[in-house]
C-alpha positions in Angstrom: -2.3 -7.8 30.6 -1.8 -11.3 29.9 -2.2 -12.9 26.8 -6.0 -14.0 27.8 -6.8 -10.9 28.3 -5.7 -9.6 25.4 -7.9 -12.2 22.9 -10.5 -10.7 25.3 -10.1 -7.0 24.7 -9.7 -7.9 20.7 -13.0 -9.7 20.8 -15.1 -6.8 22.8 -12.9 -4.3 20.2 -14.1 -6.3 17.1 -17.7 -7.0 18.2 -17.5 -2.6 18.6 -16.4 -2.6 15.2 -19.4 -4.4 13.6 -22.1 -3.8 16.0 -21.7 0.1 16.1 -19.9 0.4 12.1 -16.6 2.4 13.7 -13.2 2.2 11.9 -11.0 -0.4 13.4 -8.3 3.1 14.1 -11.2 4.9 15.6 -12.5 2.0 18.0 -8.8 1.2 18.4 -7.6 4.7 19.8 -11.1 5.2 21.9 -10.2 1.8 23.5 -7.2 2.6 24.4 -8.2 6.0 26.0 -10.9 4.2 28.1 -8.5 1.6 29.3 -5.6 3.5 30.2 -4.1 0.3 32.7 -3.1 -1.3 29.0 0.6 -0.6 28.4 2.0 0.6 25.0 2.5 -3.1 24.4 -0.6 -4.2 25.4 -2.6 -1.8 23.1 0.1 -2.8 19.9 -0.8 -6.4 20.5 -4.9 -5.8 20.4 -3.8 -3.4 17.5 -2.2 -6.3 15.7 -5.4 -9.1 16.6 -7.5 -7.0 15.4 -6.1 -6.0 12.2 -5.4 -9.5 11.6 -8.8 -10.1 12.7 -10.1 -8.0 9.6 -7.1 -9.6 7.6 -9.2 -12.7 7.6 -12.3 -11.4 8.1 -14.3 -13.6 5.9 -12.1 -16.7 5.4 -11.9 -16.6 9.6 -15.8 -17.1 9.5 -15.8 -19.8 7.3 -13.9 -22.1 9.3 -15.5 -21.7 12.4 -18.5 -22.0 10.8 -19.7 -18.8 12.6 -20.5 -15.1 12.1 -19.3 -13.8 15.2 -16.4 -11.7 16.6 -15.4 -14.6 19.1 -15.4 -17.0 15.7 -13.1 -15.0 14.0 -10.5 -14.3 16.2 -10.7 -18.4 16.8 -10.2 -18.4 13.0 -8.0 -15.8 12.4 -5.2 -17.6 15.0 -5.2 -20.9 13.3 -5.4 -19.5 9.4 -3.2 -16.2 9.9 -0.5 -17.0 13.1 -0.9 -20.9 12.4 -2.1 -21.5 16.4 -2.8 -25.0 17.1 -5.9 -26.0 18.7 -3.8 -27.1 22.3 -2.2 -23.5 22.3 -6.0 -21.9 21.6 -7.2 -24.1 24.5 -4.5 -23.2 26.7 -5.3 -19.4 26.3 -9.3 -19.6 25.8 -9.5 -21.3 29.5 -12.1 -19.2 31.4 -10.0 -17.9 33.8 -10.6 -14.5 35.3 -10.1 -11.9 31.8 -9.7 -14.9 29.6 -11.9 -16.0 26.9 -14.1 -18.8 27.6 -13.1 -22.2 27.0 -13.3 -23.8 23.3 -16.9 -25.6 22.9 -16.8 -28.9 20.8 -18.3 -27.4 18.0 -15.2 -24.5 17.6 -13.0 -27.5 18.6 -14.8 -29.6 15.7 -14.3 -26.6 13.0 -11.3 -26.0 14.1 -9.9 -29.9 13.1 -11.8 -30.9 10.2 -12.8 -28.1 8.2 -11.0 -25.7 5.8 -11.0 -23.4 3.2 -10.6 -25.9 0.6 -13.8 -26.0 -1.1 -14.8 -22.0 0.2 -15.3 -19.4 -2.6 -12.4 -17.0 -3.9 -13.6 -14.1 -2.1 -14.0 -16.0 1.1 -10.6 -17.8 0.5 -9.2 -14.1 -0.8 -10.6 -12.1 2.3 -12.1 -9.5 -0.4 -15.8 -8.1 -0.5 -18.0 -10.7 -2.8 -18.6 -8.1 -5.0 -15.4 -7.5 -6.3 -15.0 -11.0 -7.6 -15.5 -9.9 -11.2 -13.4 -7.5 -10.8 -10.4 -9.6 -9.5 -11.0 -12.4 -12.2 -10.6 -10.2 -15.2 -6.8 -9.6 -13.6 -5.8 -13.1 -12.3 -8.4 -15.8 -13.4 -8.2 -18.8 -11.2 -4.8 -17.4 -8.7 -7.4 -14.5 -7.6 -7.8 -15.8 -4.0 -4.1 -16.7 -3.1 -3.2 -13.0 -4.9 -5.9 -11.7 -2.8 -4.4 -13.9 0.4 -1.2 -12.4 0.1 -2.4 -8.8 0.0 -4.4 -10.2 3.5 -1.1 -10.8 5.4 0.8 -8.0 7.3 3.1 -6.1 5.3 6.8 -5.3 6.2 8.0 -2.0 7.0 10.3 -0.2 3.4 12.3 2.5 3.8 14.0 4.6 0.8 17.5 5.8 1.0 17.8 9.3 0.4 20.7 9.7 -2.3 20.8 13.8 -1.7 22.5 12.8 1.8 23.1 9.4 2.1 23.9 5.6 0.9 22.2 2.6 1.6 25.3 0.9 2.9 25.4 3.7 5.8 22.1 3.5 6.8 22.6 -0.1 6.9 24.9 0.0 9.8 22.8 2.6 11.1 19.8 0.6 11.4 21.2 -3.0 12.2 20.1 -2.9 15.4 16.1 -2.7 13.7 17.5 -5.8 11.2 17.3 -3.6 8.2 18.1 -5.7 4.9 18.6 -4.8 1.8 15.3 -5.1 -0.7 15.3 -7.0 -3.5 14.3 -4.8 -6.0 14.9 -1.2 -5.6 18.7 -0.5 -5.3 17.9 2.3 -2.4 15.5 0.0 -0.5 15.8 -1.3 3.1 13.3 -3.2 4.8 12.3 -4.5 8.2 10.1 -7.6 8.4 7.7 -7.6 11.1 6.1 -10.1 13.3 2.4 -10.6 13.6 2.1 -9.1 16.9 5.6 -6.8 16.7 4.8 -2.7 17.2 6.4 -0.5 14.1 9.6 0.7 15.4 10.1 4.3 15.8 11.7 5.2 12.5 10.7 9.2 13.1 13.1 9.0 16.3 16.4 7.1 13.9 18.8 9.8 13.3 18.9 9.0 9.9 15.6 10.0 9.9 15.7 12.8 11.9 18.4 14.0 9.1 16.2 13.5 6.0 19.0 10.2 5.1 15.4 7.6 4.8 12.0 7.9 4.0 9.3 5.3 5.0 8.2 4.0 1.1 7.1 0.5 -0.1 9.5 -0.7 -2.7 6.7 -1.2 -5.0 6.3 2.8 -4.7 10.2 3.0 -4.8 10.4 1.4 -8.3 7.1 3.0 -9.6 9.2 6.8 -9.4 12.0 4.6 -10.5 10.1 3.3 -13.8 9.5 7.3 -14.5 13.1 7.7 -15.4 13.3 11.0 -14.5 16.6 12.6 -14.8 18.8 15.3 -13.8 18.0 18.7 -15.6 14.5 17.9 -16.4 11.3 19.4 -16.0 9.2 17.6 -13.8 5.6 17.9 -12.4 4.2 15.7 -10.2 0.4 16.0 -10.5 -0.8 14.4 -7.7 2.0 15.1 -4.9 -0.1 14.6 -1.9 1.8 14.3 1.3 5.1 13.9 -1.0 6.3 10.6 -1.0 7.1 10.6 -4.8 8.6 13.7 -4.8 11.5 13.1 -2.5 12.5 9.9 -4.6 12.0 11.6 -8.1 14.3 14.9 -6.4 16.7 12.2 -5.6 16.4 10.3 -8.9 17.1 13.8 -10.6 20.3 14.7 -8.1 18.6 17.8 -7.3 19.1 19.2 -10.5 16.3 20.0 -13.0 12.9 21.7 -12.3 10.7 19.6 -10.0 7.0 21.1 -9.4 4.9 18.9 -7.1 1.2 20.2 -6.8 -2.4 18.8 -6.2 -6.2 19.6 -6.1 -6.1 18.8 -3.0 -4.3 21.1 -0.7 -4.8 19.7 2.4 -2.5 16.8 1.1 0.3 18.8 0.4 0.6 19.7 4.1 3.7 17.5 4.9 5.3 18.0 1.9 7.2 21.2 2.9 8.9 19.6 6.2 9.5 16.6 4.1 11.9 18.4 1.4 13.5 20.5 3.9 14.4 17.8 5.7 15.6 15.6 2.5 17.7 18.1 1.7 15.4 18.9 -2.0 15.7 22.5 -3.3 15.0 22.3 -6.6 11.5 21.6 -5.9 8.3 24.0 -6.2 5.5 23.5 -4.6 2.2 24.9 -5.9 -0.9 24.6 -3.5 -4.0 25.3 -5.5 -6.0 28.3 -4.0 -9.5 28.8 -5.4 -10.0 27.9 -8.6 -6.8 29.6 -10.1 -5.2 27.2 -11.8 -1.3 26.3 -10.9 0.0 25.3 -13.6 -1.2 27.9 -16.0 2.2 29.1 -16.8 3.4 25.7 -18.3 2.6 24.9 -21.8 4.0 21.9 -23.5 7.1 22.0 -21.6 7.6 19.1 -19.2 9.9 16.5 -20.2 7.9 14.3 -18.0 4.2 14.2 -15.9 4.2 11.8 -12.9 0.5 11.0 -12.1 0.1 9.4 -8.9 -3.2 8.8 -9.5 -6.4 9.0 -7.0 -7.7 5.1 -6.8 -9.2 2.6 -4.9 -5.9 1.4 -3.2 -6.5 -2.1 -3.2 -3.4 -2.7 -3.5 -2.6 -1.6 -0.3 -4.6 -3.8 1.8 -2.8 -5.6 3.8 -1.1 -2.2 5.3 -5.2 -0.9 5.7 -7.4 -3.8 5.3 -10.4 -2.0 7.5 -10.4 -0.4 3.9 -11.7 -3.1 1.8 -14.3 -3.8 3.7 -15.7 -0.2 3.6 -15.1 0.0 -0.3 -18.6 0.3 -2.1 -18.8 0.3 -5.8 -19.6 3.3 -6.5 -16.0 4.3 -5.1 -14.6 2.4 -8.3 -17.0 4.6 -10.4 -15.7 7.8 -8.6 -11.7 6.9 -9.2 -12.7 6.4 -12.6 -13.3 10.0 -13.6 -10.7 11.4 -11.3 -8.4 9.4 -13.2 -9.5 10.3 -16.6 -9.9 13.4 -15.1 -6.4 13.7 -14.2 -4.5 12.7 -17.5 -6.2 15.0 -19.2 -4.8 17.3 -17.7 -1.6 16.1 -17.9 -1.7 16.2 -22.1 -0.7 19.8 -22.5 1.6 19.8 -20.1 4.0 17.7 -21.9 6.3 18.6 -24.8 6.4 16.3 -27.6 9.0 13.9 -26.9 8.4 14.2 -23.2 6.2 11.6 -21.5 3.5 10.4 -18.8 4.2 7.8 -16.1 0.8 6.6 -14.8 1.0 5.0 -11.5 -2.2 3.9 -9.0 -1.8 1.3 -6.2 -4.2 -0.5 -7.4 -4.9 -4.1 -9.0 -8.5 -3.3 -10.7 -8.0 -3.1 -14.3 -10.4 -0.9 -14.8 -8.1 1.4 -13.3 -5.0 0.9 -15.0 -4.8 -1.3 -18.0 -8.2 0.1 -19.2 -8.0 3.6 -17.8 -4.7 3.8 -20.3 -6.3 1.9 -22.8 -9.4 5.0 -23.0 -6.5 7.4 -22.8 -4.8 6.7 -25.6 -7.9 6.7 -27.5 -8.6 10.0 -26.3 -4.8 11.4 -27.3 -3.5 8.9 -30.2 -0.6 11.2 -29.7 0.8 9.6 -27.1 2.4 5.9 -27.2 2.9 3.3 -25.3 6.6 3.1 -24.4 7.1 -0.7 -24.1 7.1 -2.3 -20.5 10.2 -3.9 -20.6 12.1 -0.4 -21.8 10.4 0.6 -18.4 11.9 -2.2 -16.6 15.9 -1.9 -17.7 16.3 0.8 -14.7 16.7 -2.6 -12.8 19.4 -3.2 -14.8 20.7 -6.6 -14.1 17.1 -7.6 -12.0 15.0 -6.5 -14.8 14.4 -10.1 -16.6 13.9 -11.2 -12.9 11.2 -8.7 -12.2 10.1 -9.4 -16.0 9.6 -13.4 -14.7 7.7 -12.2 -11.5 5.6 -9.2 -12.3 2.5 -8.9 -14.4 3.2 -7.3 -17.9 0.3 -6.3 -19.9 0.7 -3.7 -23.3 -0.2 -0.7 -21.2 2.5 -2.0 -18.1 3.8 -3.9 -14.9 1.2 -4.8 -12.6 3.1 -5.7 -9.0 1.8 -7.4 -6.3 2.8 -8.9 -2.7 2.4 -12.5 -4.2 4.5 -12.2 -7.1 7.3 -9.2 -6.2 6.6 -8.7 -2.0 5.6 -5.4 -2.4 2.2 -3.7 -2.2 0.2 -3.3 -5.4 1.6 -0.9 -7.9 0.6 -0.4 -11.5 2.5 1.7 -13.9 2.7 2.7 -17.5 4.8 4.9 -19.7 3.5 6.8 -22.2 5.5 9.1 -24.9 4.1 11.8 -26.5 5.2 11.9 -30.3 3.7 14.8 -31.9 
């Protein structure tokens, strides 16, 4: 396909998406199935338009002046691949399978106006609704935070310590330009053009061999912040597939009692292939069956509870950003009692002097800051442990990340604008009595 007829197949894809209300993956895959001439390239390219497409799926409209699919991808290649108008009119020519040529009036928009003067949830790409939401956290930054959790994220990998070293798997993987990350001392990561397909990690020996993990730093340094340790006990409420796991099993050198469980068992599917293959065997999985409970046997013994919690994931847009357009509120509302939900359970778990680490990948404070806040109301018990004690893991980078993250009493709030990682929150708590 040529690259006309690929701003062609994005625009009918897109146009799918709203008219018939589909997930972008859904539309994408059924696409591809119907059109099996496309090439693997082909179909990563549409992939990547359209996904960029819903990236800018408001502030793309609002330069064109226009509500339609053809508008936004117009939009989308000026504001989020910085196409100028000669290099849109060379592609949008009306050639057979090309879009048709640029009218005045897109060719108008697309020279004088600009998202200048457009609101913070056009400017932001977020649904209007959540404005509130996102000024309570940032105040007047809340569309360029919400811009940079728009743009593409890069692909992070985590070093597995239990068989390997990041300087290894550096050589390993120079041929996919793996760099060091900034933060996390067992990160890599691979930057990623607009149009570029993921690489196939899953076929990297190192891979194959359990040596990396695919993990956002900002989830690398939230296990981090727990500061679990060798010969602890260690559950990890809210396992799911098991990426947290495998980094605190690491973090503990495989020594210790780790116990990874979660009310969902149809998350925990992966997780058993995944610690085989990292090499974890201090590590017991508990998949909930009826409604026995799986933790009955432990009673204010864990040195630490890691709760992973259920949330909205906004701060993970830019790596699913069909997502925020499908959040409603009453989503929010749901998170919110899972959450308190969840660390209550967690309170007799934990032996006094051991501690909770509270993590979403979120940037709503109602899920973190205030979630915490009701918490500790709930259990005076536990403390606050201070958010820069949290941060000296990073040893010499933690007055750096001090400088670019948001601290709040209850914890570090990341974000791709201020640390270039996805959106983490965390918070420490210590049980004293």
């Amino acid at each position: 396909m040529t690259p006309a007829a690929r701003l062609s197949a994005a625009i009918e894809l897109i146009d799918t998406i709203e008219t018939d209300r589909v997930p972008a993956a859904k539309a994408l895959k059924e696409w591809g199935t119907a059109h099996r001439f496309a090439g693997s390239g082909d179909r990563a390219a549409i992939a990547g338009l359209v996904w960029d497409v819903l990236r800018r799926y408001a502030s793309s409209a609002w330069l064109m002046d226009a509500d339609t699919a053809r508008a936004r991808l117009i939009g989308m290649l000026r504001l989020e691949r910085n196409m100028d108008t000669a290099t849109m009119a060379a592609l949008f020519d009306g050639s057979r399978f090309a879009p048709a040529p640029l009218t005045g009036a897109e060719q108008a928009a697309l020279s004088q106006r600009s998202l200048k003067d457009a609101p913070a949830a056009v400017a932001g790409d977020y649904p209007e609704w959540l404005d509130p939401h996102f000024a309570k956290v940032f105040g007047e930054d809340r569309a360029a935070e919400a811009a940079a959790m728009a743009s593409r994220a890069p692909l992070d990998l985590r070093v597995n310590t239990l068989k390997s070293n990041r300087d290894k798997v550096l050589k390993a993987l120079a041929h996919l330009h793996a760099k060091p990350t900034h933060w996390s001392a067992t990160g890599l990561r691979i930057e990623l053009s607009a149009d570029a397909r993921n690489p196939g990690i899953q076929a990297e020996e190192d891979f194959i061999k359990g040596g990396v993990e695919v993990q956002d730093e900002g989830s690398q340094l939230a296990a981090q912040f727990t500061a679990a340790k060798p010969g602890e006990q260690v559950i990890d409420l809210c396992a799911g597939a098991g990426g947290k796991t495998l980094a605190l099993a690491a973090l503990m050198q495989g020594k210790g009692r780790l116990i990874a469980t979660d009310s969902d068992k149809r998350q925990l599917a992966p997780i058993h292939e995944r610690l085989s293959r990292a090499g974890v065997h201090n590590a017991d999985v508990r998949t909930p069956k009826g409604e026995t409970d799986t933790l009955a046997d432990i009673h204010a013994s864990a040195d630490l509870v890691v709760i992973d919690a259920p949330c909205t994931g906004t701060g993970t847009w830019r790596r699913n950003p069909d997502a925020k357009w499908r959040m409603r509120p009453g989503a929010l509302e749901i998170r919110l009692r899972d959450q308190a939900a969840v660390l209550d359970r967690a309170v007799p778990l934990v032996k006094p002097g051991g501690r909770i680490a509270y993590i979403t990948c979120s940037v709503l404070a109602e899920e973190n800051g205030e979630q915490v806040r009701a918490f500790v109301a709930r259990h005076p018990e536990f403390k606050l442990v201070p958010p820069e004690q949290t941060a000296s893991v990073l040893w010499d980078k933690a007055e750096e990340f001090a400088a670019a993250a948001l601290e709040s009493p209850e914890g570090w709030l990341m974000t791709p604008r201020r640390t270039g990682t996805d959106g983490f929150f965390v918070s420490v708590l210590k049980k004293t009595g």
